[in-house]
VOMIDO-157023 format. One record per residue (C-alpha): residue in one letter; x, y, z. Coordinates in steps of 0.05 Angstrom, whole numbers, padded with zeros to 5 digits, always signed. Layout:
<vozas>
AXYZ
...
</vozas>
This chain:
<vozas>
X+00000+00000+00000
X+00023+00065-00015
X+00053+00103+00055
X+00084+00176+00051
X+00157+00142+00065
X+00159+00102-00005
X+00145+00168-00043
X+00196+00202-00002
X+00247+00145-00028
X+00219+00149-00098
X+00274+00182-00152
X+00222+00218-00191
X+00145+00237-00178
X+00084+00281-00203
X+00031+00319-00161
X-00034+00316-00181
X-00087+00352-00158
X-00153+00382-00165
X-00220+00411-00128
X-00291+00400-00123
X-00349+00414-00067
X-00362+00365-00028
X-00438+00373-00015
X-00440+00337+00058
X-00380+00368+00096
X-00392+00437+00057
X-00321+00440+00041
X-00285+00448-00024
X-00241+00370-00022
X-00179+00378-00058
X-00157+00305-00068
X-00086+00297-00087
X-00050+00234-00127
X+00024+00222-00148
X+00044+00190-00202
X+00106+00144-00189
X+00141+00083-00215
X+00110+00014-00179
X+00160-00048-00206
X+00150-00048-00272
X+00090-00002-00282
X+00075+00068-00271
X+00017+00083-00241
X-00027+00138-00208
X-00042+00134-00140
X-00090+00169-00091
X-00052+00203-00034
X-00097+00241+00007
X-00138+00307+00004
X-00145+00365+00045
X-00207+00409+00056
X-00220+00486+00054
X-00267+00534+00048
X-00229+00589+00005
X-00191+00566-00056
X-00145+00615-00071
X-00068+00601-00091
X-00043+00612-00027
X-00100+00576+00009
X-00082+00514-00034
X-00006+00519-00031
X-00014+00525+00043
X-00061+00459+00033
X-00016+00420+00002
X+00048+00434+00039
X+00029+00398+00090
X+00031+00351+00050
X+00092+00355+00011
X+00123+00373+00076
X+00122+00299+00088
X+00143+00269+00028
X+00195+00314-00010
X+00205+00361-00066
X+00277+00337-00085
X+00241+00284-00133
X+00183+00322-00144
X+00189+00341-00218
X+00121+00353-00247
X+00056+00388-00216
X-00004+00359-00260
X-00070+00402-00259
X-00129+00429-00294
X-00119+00502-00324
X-00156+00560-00282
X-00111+00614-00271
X-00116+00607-00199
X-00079+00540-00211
X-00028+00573-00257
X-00011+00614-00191
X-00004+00559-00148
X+00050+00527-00201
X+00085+00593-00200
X+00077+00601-00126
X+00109+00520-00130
X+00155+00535-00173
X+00197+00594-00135
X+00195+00553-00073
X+00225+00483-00103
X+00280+00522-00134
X+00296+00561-00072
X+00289+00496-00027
X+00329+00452-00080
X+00351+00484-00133
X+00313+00451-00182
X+00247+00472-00240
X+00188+00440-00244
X+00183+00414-00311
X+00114+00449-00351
X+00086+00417-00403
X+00015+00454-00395
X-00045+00434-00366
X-00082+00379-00371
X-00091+00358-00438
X-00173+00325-00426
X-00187+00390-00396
X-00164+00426-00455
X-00205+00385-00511
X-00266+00380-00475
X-00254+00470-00456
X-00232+00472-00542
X-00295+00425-00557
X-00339+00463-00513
X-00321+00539-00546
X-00321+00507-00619
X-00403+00488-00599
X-00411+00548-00572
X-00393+00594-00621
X-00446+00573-00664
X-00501+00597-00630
X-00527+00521-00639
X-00543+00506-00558
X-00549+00441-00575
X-00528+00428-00505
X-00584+00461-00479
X-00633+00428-00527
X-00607+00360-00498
X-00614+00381-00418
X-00674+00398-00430
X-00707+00341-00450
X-00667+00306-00399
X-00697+00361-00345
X-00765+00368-00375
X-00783+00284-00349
X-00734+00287-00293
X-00755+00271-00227
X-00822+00275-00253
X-00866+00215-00254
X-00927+00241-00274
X-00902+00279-00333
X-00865+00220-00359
X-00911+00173-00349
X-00957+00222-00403
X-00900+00220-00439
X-00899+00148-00449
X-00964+00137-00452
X-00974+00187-00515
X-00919+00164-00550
X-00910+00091-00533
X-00828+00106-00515
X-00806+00088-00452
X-00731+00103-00455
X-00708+00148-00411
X-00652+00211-00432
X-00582+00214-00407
X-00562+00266-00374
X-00508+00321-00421
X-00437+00330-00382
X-00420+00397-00391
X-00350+00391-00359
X-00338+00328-00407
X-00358+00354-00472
X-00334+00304-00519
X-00357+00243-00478
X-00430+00269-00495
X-00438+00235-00559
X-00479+00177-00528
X-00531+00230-00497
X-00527+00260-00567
X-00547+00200-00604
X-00596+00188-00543
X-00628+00251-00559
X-00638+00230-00625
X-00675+00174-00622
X-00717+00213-00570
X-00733+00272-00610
X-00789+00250-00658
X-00822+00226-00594
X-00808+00288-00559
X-00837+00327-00621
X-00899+00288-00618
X-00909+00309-00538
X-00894+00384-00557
X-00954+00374-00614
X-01002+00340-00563
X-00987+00392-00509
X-01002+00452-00566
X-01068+00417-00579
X-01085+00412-00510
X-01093+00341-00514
X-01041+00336-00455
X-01025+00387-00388
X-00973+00437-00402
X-00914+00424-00363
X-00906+00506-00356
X-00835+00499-00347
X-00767+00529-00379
X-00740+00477-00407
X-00815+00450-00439
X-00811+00530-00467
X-00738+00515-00495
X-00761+00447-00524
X-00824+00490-00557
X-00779+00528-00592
X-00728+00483-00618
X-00786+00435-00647
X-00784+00509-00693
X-00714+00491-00716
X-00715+00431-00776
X-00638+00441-00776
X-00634+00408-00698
X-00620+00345-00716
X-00567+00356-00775
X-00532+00404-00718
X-00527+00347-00664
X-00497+00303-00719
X-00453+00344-00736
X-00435+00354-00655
X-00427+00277-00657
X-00383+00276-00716
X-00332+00325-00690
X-00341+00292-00618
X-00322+00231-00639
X-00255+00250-00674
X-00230+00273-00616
X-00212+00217-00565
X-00173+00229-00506
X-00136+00191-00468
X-00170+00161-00413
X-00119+00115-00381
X-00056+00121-00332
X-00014+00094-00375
X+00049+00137-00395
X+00014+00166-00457
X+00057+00225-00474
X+00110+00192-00512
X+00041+00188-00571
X+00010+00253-00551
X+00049+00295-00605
X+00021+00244-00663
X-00045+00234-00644
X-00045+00314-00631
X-00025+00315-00706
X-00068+00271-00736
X-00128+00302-00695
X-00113+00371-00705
X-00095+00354-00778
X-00165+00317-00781
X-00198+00377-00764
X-00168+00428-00805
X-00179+00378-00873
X-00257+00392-00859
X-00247+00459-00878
X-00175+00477-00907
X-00151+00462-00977
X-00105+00402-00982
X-00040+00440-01006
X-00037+00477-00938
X-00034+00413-00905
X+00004+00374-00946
X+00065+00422-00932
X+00053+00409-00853
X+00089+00345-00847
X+00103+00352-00773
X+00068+00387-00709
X+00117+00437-00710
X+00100+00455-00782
X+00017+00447-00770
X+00023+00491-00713
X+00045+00542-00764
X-00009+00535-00812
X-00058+00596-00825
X-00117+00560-00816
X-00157+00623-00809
X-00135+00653-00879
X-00202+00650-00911
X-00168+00652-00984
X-00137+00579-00955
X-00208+00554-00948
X-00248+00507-00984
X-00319+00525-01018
X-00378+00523-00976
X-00409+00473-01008
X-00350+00420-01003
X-00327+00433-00930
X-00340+00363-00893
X-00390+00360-00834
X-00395+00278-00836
X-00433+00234-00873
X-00491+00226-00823
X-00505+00310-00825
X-00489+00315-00898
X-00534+00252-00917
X-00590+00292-00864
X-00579+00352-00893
X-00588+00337-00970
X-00656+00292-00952
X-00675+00363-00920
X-00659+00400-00984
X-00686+00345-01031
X-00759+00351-00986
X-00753+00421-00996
X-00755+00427-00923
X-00691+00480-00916
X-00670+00529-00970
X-00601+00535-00998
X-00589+00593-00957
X-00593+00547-00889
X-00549+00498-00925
X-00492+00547-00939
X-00503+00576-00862
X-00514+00505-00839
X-00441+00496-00871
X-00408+00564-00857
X-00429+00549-00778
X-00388+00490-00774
X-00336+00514-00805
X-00336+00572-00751
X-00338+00507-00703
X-00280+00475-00724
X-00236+00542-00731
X-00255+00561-00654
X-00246+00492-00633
X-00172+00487-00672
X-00147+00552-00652
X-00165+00533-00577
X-00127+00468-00588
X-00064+00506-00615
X-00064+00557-00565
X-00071+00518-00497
X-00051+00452-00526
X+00008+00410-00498
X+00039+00405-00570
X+00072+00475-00553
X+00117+00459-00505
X+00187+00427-00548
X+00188+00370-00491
X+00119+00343-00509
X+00139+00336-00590
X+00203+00305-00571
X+00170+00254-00522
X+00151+00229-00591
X+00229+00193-00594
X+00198+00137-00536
X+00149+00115-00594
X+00168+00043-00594
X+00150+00036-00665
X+00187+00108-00675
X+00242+00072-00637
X+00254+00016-00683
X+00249+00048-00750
X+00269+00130-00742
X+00337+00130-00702
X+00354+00191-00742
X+00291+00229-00715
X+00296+00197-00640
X+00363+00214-00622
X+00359+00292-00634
X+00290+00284-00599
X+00328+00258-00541
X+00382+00309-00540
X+00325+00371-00538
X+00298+00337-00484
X+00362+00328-00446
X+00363+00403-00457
X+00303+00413-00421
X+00319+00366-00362
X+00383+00392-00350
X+00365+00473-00353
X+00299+00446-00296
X+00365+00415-00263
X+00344+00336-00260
X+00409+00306-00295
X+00482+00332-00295
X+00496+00355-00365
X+00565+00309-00356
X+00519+00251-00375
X+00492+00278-00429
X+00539+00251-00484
X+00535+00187-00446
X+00460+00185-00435
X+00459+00197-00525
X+00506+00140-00534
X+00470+00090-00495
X+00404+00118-00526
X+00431+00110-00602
X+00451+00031-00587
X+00380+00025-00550
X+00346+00046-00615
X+00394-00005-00659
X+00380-00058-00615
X+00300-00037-00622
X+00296-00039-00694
X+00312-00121-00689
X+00253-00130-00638
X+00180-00142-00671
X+00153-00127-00610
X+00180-00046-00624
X+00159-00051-00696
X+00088-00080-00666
X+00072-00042-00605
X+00005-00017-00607
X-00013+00042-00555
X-00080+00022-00547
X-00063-00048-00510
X+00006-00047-00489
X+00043-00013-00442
X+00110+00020-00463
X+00137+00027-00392
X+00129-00042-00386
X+00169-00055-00452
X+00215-00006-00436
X+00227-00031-00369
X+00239-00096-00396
X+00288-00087-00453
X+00315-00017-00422
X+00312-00020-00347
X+00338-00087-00331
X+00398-00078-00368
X+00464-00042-00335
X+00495-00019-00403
X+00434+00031-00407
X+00433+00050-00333
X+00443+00125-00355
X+00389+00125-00405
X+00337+00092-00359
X+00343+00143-00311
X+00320+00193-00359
X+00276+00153-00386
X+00236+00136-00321
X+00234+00209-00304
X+00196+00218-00371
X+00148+00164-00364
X+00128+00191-00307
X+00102+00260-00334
X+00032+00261-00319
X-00011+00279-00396
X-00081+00289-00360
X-00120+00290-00298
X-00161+00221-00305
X-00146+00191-00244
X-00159+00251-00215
X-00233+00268-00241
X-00249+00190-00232
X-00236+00202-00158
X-00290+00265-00149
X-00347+00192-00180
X-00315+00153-00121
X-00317+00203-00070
X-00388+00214-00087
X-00404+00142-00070
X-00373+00138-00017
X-00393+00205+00027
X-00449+00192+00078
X-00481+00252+00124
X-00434+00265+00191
X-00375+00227+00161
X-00312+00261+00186
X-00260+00283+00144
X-00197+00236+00164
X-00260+00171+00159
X-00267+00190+00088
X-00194+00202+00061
X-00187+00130+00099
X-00234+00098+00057
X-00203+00132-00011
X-00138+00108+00010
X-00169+00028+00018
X-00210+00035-00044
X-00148+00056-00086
X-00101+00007-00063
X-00159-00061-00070
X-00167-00017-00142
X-00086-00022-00158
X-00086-00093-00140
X-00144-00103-00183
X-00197-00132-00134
X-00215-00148-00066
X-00189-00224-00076
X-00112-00197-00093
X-00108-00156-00034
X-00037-00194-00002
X-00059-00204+00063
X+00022-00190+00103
X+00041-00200+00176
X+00044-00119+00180
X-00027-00124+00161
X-00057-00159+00204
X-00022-00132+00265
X-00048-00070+00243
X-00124-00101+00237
X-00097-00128+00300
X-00080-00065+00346
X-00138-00021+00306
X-00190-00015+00376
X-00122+00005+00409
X-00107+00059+00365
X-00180+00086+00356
X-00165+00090+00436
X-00105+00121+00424
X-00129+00171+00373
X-00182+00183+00423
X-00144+00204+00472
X-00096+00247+00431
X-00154+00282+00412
X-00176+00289+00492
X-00102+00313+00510
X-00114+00359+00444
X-00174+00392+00468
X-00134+00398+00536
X-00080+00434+00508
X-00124+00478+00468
X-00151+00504+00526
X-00096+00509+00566
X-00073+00544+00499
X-00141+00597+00496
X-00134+00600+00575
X-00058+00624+00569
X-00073+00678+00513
X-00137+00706+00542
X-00083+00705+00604
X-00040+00743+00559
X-00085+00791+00524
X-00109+00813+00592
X-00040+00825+00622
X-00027+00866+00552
X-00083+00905+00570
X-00061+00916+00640
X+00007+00936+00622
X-00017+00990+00572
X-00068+01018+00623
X-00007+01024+00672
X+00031+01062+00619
X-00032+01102+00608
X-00039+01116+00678
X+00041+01129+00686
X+00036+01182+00631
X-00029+01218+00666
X+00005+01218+00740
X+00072+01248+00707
X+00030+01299+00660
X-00013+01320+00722
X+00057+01326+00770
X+00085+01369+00719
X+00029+01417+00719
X+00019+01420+00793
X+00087+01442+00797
X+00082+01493+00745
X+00032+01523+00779
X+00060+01523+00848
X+00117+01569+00810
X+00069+01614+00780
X+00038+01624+00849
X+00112+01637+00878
X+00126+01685+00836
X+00061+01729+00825
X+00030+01714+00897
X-00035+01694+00873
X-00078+01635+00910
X-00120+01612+00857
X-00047+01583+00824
X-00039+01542+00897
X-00121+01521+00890
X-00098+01490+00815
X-00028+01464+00846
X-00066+01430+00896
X-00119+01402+00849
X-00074+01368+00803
X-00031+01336+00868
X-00092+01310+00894
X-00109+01284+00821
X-00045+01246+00819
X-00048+01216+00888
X-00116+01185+00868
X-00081+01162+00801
X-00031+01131+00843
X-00068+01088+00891
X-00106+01063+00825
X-00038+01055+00788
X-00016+01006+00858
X-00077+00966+00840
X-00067+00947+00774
X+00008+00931+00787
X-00024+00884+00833
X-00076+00855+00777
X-00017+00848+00740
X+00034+00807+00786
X-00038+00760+00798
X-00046+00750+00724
X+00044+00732+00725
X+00030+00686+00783
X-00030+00651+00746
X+00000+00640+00685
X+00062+00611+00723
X+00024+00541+00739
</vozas>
């Protein structure tokens, strides 16, 4: 099981982290994983969280330092995180204090990379002016939590399935709601009609109203394929798995994708590599296609023309039908080039760690290599003395790669290449130098899955009055029976059950730590209310000091103005002030005594 000690002994680690409410304690939870070699694997594990009310950067740096505290930043060489500026902060905030505490930089390849398709997905949908996210709640809304409604529903229109609810922090993983919504809609049509006519009650409510007016619209259903289309071109990764060594081709290939909708094909025939698509001017409108030949998939184009055909839509709405996704796919690209991870020069090179790149590009994989070295050694994680050693031992790797079919054959999608590399890399000495680069790499963190996964378990596992330290107890359990990959493989050691063993003991124990704690914070409130009051005290006896010598003085200046012009009202005022200051001091004797009570009581 995963303990704070064996990620303090680890060479190289990422922090991950994120936020959400949690509804029962009332508390923002920030749970936090690392990401760290386990044997042969690299995996993501859940840590612990902490819980606040405000979430600014400082509020969460001071959050997680207790944590990090515990286990180290020497190997701490990544933080991995969604992309909210207030998180930006709290990487710069980071990042000053590992270099002053060890001299190293975090390594930043961007945010998360999910985050960023779903936020690029999300704006490309939006700047249509479509809503076809708000078409799909509400038919999901309208029969929600309503039995009576549905059941009319149902009963008018013989269809019993029930709508999926639209994600609208997971954009792209919408597509099944999308399609669910489609098979719905001629049904929910029919309800609108019989609701006009009267023939059923009227629900009277917004998203019935929004419904109303979309039935309007005979362009809906062409728009939602078109959302599916685009949605399911993009795939993110949704694994643990070192992944980054394919992000910069898959990037490619996706971004490419998208800009062939819409772009001539000279334009993109000269971009042969990431670099060279980033640098494409995709918005040049003398680079686009026609109109009529700019490709919103076969489902919306076959859609659109029966539309046209039935003389249903005019060719006006076809060329705006057209024009809109092409403003869809130019928001949603230029998101994806300006907050994607392909802009950083370490998440392109990761590309050399391709197996299959591996075994047939060693011209490609080595200069890769050496432009990541760069990087490593400016954030200060290897000596640049090893560098030409660390290349040598990275050239032969590649030679002996190209003889392996199981380089040549790797596929992404069902093998792991920190096991491979592991394997053919790791377990031999004559590339010790290499591996230890190469693990740091593999263990750079490409998204927040394990992460977001987390926020579904917590959610099934918070009950009302559950305490804090109870539930981060039950996250760590559920992620290490998860690891293993079931209850049944959970190794059952001696240190376990003592543990099981001594548990009543230390609930006792904790118990009465938390007695003695309560104690001790009173003793603690008792002492500074002590404290405060003797503050108090002192500064009334400095007031009172100041007023007796004040009133002295004056008695005495008037005692030598009566001297010297013989008048008695200057004795009457002498007098006054003198009798003034004797009452000042008998009241100044008594707080010296309040004072030397409240020394003696704070002395036991």
């Amino acid at each position: 099981m995963l303990t704070l000690s064996s990620v303090f002994k680890q060479k190289a680690y990422v922090m991950l982290f994120d936020e959400s409410l949690n509804h029962y304690i009332q508390s923002k939870q920030m749970d936090m994983h690392v990401r760290l070699w386990e044997g042969a694997d690299v995996k993501t594990k859940y840590i612990g969280s902490e819980f606040m009310g405000h979430s600014t950067a400082l509020d969460i740096v001071g959050k997680m330092s207790n944590l990090l505290s515990e286990i180290g930043v020497t190997n701490l060489i990544q933080i991995s995180m969604d992309g909210p500026n207030v998180n930006w902060k709290v990487f710069d905030i980071l990042q000053k204090s590992v270099q002053k505490d060890v001299g190293k930089l975090l390594v930043n390849i961007g945010s998360c990379g999910l985050h960023t398709l779903h936020n690029a997905f999300r704006d490309g949908c939006k700047s249509t002016g479509w809503e076809v996210e708000h078409a799909l709640s509400s038919i999901y809304w309208l029969f929600h939590d309503c039995p009576a409604r549905h059941e009319d529903f149902v009963t008018a229109t013989g269809y019993s399935t029930n709508m999926l609810r639209f994600c609208k922090h997971r954009w792209i993983e919408n597509v099944n709601v999308s399609e669910r919504g489609m098979l719905l809609w001629p049904h929910v049509k029919a309800y609108v009609e019989m609701v006009g006519k009267g023939e059923l009650p009227n629900p009277r409510v917004k998203s019935f109203e929004a419904l109303k007016d979309r039935c309007a619209d005979p362009l809906l259903i062409v728009k939602v394929e078109i959302f599916n289309s685009v949605a399911r071109e993009v795939t993110p990764f949704q694994t643990d798995k070192p992944m980054l060594p394919f992000l910069s081709e898959d990037m490619f290939k996706l971004m490419k994708g998208l800009m062939g909708r819409f772009l001539k094909e000279k334009p993109l025939k000269e971009a042969t590599s990431t670099l060279k698509l980033l640098h494409v001017a995709f918005q040049d409108s003398s680079l686009h296609k026609d109109a009529s030949k700019i490709d919103i998939g076969f489902a919306a184009e076959t859609t659109l023309n029966k539309l046209k055909s039935s003389k249903k839509i005019s060719e006006r709405q076809v060329l705006e039908i057209k024009m809109d996704c092409k403003k869809f796919l130019i928001t949603m690209t230029d998101k994806l080039l300006k907050t994607g991870p392909v802009h950083h020069q370490l998440v392109r090179s990761m590309q050399c760690l391709d197996p299959r790149r591996m075994a047939v590009s060693k011209e490609l994989c080595v200069p890769q290599m050496r432009k990541m070295l760069h990087t490593l050694v400016g954030a200060k994680h290897v000596e640049e003395s090893v560098c030409d050693n660390i290349l040598r031992e990275f050239s032969e790797f590649c030679d002996s790669a190209a003889l392996q079919a199981n380089f040549r054959e790797f596929d992404p999608k069902t093998d792991r290449v920190d096991n491979l590399l592991y394997e053919t890399m790791g377990s031999k000495p004559s590339f010790s130098s290499v591996w230890d680069v190469v693990k740091v790499l593999l263990v750079l963190s490409h998204g927040q899955a394990s992460v977001e996964r987390g926020f579904s378990i917590n959610k099934e596992m918070i009950v009302e009055n559950q305490k804090e330290k109870s539930l981060v107890a039950q996250r760590l359990i559920v992620d290490h029976v998860r690891s293993v990959g079931g209850i049944n493989k959970v190794e059952i050691t001696k240190e376990l059950l003592l543990s099981a063993a001594g548990a009543r003991q230390k609930y006792h124990g904790y118990l009465d730590e938390e007695k003695r704690k309560k104690e001790r914070q009173g003793i603690d409130m008792k002492r500074k209310a002590l404290t405060d009051e003797l503050d108090d005290l002192k500064k009334k006896r400095a007031r009172m000091e100041t007023d007796i010598s004040a009133l002295q003085k004056s008695a005495d200046e008037y005692a030598e103005k009566a001297e010297a012009t013989g008048k008695l009202t200057f004795i009457t005022e002498s007098n006054s002030f003198r009798r003034t200051a004797k009452e000042k001091k008998v009241s100044l004797l008594e707080i010296e005594k309040q004072i030397d009570a409240k020394l003696t009581e704070m002395r036991k």
